[in-house]
PDB file of N, CA, C and O in Angstrom:
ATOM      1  N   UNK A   1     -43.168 114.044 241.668  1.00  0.00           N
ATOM      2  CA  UNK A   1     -42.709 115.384 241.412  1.00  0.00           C
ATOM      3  C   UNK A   1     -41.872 115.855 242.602  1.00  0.00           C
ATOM      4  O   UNK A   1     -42.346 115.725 243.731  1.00  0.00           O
ATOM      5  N   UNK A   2     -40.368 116.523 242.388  1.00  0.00           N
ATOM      6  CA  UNK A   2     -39.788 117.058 243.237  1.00  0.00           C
ATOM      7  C   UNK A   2     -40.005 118.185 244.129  1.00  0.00           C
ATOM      8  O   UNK A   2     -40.470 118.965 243.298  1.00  0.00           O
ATOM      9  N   UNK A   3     -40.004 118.792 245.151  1.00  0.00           N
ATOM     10  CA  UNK A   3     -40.566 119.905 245.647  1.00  0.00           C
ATOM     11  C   UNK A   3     -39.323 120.549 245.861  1.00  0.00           C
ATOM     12  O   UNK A   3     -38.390 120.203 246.586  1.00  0.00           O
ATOM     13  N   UNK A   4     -39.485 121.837 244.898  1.00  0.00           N
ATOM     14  CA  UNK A   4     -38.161 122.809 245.277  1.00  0.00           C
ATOM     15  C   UNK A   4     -38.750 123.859 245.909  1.00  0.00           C
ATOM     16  O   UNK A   4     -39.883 124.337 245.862  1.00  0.00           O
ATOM     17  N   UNK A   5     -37.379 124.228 246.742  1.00  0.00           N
ATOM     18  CA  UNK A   5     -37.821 124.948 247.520  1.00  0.00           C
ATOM     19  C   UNK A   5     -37.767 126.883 247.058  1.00  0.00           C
ATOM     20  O   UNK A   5     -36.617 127.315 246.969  1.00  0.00           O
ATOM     21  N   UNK A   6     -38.649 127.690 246.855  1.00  0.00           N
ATOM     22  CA  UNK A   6     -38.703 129.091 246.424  1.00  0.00           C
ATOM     23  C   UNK A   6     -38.711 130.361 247.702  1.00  0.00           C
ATOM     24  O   UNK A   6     -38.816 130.321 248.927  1.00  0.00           O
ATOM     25  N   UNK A   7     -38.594 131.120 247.006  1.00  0.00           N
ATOM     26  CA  UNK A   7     -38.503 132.193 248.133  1.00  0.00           C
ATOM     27  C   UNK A   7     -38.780 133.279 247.101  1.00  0.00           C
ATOM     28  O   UNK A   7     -38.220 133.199 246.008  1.00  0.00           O
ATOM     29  N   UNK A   8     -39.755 134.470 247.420  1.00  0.00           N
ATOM     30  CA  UNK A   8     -39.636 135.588 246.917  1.00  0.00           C
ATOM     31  C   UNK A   8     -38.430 136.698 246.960  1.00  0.00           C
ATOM     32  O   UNK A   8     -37.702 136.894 247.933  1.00  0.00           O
ATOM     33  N   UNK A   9     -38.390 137.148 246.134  1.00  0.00           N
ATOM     34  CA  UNK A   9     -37.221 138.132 246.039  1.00  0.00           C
ATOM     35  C   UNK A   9     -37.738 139.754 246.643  1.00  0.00           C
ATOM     36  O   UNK A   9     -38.580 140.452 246.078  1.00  0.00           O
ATOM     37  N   UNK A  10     -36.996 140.119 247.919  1.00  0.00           N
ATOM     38  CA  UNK A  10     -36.954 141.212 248.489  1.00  0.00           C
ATOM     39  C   UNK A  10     -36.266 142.200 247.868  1.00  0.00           C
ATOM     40  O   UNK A  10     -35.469 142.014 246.948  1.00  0.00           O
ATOM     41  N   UNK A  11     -36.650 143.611 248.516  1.00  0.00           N
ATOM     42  CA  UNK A  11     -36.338 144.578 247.787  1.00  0.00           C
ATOM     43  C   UNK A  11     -35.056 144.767 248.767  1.00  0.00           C
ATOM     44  O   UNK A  11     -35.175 144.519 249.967  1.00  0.00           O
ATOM     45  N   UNK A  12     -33.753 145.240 248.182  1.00  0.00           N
ATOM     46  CA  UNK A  12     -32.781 145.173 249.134  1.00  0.00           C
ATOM     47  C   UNK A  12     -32.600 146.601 249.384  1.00  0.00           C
ATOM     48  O   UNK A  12     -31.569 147.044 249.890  1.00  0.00           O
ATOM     49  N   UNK A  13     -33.725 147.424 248.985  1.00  0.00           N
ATOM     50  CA  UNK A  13     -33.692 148.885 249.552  1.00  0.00           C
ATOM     51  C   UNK A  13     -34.721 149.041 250.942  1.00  0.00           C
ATOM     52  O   UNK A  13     -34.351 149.483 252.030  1.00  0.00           O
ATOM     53  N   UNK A  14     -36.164 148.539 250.590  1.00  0.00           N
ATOM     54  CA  UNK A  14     -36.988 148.314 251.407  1.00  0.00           C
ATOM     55  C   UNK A  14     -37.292 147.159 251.743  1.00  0.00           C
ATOM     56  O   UNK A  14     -38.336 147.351 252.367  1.00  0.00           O
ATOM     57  N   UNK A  15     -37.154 146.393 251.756  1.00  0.00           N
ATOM     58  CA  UNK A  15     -37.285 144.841 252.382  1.00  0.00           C
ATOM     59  C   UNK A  15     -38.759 144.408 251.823  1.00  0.00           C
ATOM     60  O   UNK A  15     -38.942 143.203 251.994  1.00  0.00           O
ATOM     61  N   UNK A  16     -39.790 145.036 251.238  1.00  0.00           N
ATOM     62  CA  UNK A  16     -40.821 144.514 250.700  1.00  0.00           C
ATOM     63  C   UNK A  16     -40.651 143.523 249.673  1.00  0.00           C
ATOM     64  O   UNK A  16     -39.649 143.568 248.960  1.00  0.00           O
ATOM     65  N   UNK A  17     -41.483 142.675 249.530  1.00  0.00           N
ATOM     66  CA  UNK A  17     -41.469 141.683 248.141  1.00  0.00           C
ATOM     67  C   UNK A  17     -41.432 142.458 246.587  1.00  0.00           C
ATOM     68  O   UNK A  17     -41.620 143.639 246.298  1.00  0.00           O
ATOM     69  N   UNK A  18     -41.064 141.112 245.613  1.00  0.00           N
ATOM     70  CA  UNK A  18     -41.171 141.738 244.915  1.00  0.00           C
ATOM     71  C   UNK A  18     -42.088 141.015 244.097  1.00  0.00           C
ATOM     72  O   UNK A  18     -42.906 140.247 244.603  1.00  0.00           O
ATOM     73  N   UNK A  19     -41.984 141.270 242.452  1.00  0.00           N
ATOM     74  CA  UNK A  19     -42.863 140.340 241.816  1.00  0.00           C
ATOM     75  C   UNK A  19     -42.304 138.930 241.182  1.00  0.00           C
ATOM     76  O   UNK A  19     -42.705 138.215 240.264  1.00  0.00           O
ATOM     77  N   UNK A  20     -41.247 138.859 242.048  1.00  0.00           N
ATOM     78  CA  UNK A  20     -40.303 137.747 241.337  1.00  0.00           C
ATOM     79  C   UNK A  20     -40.099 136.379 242.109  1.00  0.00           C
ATOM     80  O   UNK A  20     -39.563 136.735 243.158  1.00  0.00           O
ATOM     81  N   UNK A  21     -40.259 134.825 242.151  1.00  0.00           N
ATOM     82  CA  UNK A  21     -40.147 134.215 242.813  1.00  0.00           C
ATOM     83  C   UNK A  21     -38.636 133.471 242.412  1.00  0.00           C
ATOM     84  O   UNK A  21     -38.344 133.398 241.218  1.00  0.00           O
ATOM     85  N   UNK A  22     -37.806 132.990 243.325  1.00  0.00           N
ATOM     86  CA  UNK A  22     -36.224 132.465 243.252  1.00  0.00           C
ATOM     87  C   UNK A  22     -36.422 131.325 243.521  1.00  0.00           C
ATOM     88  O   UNK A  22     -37.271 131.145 244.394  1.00  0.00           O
ATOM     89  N   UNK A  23     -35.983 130.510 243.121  1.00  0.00           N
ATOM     90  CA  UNK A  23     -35.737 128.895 242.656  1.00  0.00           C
ATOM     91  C   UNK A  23     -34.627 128.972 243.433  1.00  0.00           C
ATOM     92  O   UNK A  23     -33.813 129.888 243.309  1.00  0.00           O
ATOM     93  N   UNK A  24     -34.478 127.747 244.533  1.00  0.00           N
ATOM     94  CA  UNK A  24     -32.987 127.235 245.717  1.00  0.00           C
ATOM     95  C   UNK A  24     -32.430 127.016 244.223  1.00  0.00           C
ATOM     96  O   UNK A  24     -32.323 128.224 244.014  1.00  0.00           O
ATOM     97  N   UNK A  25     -32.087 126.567 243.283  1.00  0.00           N
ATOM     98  CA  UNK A  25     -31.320 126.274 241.655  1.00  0.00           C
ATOM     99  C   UNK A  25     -31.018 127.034 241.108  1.00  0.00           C
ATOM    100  O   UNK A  25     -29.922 126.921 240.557  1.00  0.00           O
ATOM    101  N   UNK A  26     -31.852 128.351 240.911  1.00  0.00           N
ATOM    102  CA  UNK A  26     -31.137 129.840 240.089  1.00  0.00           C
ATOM    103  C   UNK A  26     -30.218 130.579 240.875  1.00  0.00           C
ATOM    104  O   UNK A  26     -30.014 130.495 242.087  1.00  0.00           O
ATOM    105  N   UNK A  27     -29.651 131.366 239.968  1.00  0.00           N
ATOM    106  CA  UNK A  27     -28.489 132.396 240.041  1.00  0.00           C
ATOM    107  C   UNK A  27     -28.683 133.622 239.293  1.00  0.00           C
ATOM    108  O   UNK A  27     -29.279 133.432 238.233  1.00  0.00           O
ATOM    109  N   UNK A  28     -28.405 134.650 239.494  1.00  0.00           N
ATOM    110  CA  UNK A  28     -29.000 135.616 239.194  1.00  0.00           C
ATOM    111  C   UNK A  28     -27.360 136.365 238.726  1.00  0.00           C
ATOM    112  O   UNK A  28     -26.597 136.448 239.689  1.00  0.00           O
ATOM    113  N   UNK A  29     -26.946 136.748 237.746  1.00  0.00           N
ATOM    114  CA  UNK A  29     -25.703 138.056 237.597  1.00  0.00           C
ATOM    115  C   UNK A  29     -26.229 139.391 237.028  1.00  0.00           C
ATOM    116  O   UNK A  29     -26.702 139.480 235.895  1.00  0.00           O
ATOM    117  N   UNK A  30     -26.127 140.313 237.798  1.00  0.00           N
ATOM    118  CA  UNK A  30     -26.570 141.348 237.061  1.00  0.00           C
ATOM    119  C   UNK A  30     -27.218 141.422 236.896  1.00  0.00           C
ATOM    120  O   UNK A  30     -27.200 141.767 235.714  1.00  0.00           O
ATOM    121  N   UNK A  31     -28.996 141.321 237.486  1.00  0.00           N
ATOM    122  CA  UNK A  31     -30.035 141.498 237.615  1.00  0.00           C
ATOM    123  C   UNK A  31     -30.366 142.475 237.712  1.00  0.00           C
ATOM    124  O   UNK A  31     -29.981 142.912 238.796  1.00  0.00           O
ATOM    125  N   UNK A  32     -31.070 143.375 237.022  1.00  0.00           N
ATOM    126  CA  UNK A  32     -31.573 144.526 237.522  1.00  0.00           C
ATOM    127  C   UNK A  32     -32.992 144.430 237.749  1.00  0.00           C
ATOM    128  O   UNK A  32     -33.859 144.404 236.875  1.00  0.00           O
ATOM    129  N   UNK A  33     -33.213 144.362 239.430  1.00  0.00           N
ATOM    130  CA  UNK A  33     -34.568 143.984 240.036  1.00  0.00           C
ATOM    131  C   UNK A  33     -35.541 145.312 240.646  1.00  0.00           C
ATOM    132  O   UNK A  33     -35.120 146.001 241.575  1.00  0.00           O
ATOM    133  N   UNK A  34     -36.691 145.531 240.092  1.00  0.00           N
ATOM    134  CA  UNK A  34     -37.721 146.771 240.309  1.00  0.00           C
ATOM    135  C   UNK A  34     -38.376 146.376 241.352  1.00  0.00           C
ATOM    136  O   UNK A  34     -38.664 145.186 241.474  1.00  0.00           O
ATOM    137  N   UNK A  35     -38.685 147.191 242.172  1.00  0.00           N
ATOM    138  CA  UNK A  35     -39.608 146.956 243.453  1.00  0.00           C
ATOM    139  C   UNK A  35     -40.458 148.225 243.391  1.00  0.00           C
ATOM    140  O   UNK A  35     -40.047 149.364 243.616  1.00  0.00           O
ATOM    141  N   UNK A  36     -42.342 147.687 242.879  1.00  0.00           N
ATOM    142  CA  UNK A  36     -43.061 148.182 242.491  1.00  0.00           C
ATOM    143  C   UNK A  36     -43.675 149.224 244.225  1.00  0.00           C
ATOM    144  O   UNK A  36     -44.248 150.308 244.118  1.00  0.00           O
ATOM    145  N   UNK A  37     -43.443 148.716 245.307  1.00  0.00           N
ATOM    146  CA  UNK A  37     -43.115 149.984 246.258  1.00  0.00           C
ATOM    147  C   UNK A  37     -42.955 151.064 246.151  1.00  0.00           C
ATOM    148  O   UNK A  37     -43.647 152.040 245.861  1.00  0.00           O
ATOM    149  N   UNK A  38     -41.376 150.762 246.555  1.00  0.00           N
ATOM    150  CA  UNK A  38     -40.259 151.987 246.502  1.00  0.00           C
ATOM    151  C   UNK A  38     -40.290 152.598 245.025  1.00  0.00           C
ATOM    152  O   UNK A  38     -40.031 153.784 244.825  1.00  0.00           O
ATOM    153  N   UNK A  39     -40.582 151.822 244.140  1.00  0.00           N
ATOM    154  CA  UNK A  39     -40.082 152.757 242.927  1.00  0.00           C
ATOM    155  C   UNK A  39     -38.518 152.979 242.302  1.00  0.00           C
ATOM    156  O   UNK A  39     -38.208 153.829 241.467  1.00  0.00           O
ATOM    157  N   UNK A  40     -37.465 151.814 243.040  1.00  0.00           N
ATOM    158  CA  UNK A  40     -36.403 151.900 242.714  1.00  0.00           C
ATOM    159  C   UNK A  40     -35.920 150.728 242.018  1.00  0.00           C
ATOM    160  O   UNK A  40     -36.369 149.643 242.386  1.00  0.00           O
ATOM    161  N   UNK A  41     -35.098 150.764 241.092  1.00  0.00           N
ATOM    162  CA  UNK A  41     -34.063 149.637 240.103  1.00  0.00           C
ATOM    163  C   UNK A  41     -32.662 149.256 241.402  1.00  0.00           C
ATOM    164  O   UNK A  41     -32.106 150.074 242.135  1.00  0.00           O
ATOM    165  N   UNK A  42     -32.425 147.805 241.310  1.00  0.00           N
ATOM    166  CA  UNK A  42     -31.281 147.801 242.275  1.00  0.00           C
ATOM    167  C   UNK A  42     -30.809 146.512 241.190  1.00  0.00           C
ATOM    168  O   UNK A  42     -31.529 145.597 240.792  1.00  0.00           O
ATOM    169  N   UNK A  43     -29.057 146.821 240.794  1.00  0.00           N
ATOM    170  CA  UNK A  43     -28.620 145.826 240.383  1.00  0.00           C
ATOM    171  C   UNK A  43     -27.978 144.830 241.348  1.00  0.00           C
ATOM    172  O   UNK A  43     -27.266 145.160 242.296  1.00  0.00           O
ATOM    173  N   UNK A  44     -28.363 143.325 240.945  1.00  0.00           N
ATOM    174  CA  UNK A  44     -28.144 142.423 242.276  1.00  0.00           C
ATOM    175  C   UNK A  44     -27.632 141.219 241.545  1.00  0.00           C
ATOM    176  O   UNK A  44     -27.730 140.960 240.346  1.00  0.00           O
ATOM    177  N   UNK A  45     -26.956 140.401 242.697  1.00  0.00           N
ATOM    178  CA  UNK A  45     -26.135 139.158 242.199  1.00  0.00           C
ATOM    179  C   UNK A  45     -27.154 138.360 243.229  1.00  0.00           C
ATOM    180  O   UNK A  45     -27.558 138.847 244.285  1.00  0.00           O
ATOM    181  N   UNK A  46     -27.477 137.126 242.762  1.00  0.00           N
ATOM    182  CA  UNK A  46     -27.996 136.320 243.927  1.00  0.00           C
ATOM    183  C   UNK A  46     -27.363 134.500 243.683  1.00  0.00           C
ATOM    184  O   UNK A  46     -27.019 133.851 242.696  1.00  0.00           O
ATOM    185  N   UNK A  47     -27.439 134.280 244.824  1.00  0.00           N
ATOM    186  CA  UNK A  47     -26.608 132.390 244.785  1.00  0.00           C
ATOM    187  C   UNK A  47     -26.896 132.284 245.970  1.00  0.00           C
ATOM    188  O   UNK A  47     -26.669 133.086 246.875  1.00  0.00           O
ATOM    189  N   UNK A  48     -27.763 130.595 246.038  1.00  0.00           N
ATOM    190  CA  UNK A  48     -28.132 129.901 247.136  1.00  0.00           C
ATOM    191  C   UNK A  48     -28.912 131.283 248.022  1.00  0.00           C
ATOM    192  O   UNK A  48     -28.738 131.430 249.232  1.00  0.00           O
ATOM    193  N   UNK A  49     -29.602 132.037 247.354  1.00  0.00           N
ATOM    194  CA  UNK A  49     -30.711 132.913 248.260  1.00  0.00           C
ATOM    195  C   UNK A  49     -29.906 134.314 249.261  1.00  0.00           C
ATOM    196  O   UNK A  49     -30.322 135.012 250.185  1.00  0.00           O
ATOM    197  N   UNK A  50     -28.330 134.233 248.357  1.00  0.00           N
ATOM    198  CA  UNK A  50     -27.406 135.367 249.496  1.00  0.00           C
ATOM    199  C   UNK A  50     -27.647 136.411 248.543  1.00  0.00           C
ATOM    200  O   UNK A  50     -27.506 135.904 247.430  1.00  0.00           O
ATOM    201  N   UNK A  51     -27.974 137.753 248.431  1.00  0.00           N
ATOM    202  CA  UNK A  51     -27.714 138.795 247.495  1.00  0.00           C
ATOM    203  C   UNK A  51     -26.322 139.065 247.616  1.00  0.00           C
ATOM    204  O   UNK A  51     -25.751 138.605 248.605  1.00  0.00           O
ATOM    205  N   UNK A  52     -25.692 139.711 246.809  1.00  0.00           N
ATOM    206  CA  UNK A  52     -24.209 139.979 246.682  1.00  0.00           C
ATOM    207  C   UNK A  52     -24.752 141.278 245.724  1.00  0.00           C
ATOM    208  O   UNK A  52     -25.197 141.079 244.594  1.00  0.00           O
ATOM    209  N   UNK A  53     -24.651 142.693 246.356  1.00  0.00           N
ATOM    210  CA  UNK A  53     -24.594 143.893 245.381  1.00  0.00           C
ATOM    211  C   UNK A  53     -23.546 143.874 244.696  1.00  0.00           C
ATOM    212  O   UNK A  53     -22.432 143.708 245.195  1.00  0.00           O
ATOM    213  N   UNK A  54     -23.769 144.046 243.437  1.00  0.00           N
ATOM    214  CA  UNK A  54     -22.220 145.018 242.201  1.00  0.00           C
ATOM    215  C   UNK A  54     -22.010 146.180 242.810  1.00  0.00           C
ATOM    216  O   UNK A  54     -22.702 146.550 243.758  1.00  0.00           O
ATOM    217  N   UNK A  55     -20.814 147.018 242.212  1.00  0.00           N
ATOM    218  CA  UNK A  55     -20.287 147.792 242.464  1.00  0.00           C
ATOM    219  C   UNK A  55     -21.360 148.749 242.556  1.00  0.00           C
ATOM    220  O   UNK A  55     -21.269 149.354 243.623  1.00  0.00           O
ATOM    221  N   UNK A  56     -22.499 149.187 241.748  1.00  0.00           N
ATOM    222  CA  UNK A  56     -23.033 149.899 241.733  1.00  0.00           C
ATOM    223  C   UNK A  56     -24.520 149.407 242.005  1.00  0.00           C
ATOM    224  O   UNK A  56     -25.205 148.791 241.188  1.00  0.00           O
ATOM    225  N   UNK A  57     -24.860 149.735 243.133  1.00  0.00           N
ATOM    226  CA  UNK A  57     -25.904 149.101 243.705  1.00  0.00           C
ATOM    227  C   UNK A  57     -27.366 149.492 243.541  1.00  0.00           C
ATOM    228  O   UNK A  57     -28.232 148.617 243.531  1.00  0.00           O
ATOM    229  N   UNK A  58     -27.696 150.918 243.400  1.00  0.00           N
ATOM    230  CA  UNK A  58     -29.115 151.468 243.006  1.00  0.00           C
ATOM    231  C   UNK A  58     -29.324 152.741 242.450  1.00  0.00           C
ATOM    232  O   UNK A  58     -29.264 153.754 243.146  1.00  0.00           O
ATOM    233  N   UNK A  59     -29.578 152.765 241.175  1.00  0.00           N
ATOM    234  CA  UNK A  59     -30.135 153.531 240.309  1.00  0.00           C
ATOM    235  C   UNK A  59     -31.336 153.897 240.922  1.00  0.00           C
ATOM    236  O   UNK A  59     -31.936 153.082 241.624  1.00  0.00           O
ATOM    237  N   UNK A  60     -31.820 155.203 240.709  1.00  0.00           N
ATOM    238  CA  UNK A  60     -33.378 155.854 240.740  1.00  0.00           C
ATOM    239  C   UNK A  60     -34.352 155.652 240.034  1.00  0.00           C
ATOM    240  O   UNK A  60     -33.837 156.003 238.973  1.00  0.00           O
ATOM    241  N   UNK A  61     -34.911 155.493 239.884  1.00  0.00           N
ATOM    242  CA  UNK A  61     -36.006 155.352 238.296  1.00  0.00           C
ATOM    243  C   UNK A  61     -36.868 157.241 238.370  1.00  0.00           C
ATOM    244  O   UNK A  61     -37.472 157.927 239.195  1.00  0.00           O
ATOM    245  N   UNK A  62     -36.537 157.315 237.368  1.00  0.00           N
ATOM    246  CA  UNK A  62     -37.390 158.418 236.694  1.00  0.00           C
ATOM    247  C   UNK A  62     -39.315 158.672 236.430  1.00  0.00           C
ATOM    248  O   UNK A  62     -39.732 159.670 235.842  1.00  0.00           O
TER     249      UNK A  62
END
């Protein structure tokens, strides 16, 4: 069995974890990722573990 390597996905508002684990292999477009923390939605691009924000980077949640 191969061992890939993962990393949890940070909140790119507060830097806390989230509930999501990232595969070194996935890519993420337009993700809209919740961080049960803060309480905020942030839409995110991710490749090879770099976030890349969209134009519009964080919505509030209600």
């Amino acid at each position: 069995m191969e061992n890939v390597i993962s990393e949890w996905l940070r909140c790119p508002v507060c830097g806390n974890k989230t509930r999501l684990q990232l595969r070194a292999d996935a890519e993420l477009k337009n993700f809209l990722l919740y961080c049960p923390k803060c309480r905020q939605k942030s839409l995110i691009d991710v490749e090879d573990f770099i976030f890349n924000p969209p134009k519009t980077a964080v919505c509030r949640v209600l």
